[in-house]
C-alpha positions, 0 to 999 in steps of 0.5 A: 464518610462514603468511600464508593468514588473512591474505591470505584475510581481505584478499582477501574484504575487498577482494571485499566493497569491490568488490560494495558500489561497484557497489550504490549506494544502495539504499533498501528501503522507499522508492520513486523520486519522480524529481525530485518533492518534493511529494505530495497526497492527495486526499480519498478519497469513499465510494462503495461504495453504488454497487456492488450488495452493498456496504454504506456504512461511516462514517469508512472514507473518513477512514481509507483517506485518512490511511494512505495520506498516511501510508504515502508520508511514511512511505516516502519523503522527499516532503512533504505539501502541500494545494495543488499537488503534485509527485504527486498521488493521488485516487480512492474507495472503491467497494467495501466488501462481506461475503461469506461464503467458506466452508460448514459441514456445516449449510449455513451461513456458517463464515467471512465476508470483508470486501472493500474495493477502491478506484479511484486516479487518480495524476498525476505531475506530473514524470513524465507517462509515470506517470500510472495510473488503477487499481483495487486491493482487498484483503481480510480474513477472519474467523469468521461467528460474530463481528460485523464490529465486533468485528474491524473494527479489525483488518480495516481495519488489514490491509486499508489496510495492503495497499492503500496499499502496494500503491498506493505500489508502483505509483506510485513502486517502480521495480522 
């Protein structure tokens, strides 16, 4: 009677025991909050008129603040609070411009960007050593020949979407 399946079959079994014991828990999308429990977002402002080039986009400041309220509730175990705060995120919208990026043969805008870059204070209030004041954008492109209405939905959904990832990752991804 030959036993190699089964010796190999128990052989990488107990391989396969070994390798998992020393991984631990590894979460892939949440990040380390240390001892923290709760977090904060303050209200990001708008402020991107102050940047020469940018225009003022209404709601954008309500929207960059709730995705990213919702990115760390969505990645972490933290509760959000109004007051207090383990960890806490404030800052504001100080870029929000349209440039065009490319030319066609007749000289004209063939594609245009829409650019958005925020300014994050982040205090941990668990972790001093933590603590960042950090300027992070993104942006979006689209065809010169469509209006920014038509895919600001969309625009704004890739952008927050990087953004707040971004923020998240800087915060609280112990890499």
């Amino acid at each position: 009677m030959n036993h190699t399946p089964i010796v190999r079959t128990t052989f990488l079994f107990l391989l396969l025991v070994i390798s998992l014991n020393g991984c631990g828990v590894y979460n892939f999308t949440g990040g380390n909050a240390g001892t923290a429990e709760t977090f904060r977002v303050e209200y990001f402002q708008n402020y991107a008129t102050q940047s020469p080039g940018s225009t003022f986009e209404p709601g954008v400041d309500r929207d960059l603040t709730q995705a990213l309220q919702n990115r760390i509730q969505d990645q972490s175990n933290l509760q959000l609070v109004n007051n207090g705060g383990d960890l806490v995120y404030e800052g504001e919208i100080v870029e929000y411009r349209i440039s065009p990026m490319s030319a066609t043969a007749q000289s004209t805008a063939a594609q245009n960007r829409l650019t958005v870059a925020v300014k994050v204070r982040f205090y941990n209030n668990t972790k001093e050593d933590s603590d960042f004041d950090q300027r992070f954008s993104f942006f979006f492109d689209y065809d010169a020949g469509q209006q920014l209405s038509s895919v600001k939905s969309q625009a704004h959904e890739i952008i927050f979407e990087r953004i707040t990832q971004d923020i998240f990752n800087a915060s609280l991804a112990d890499w």
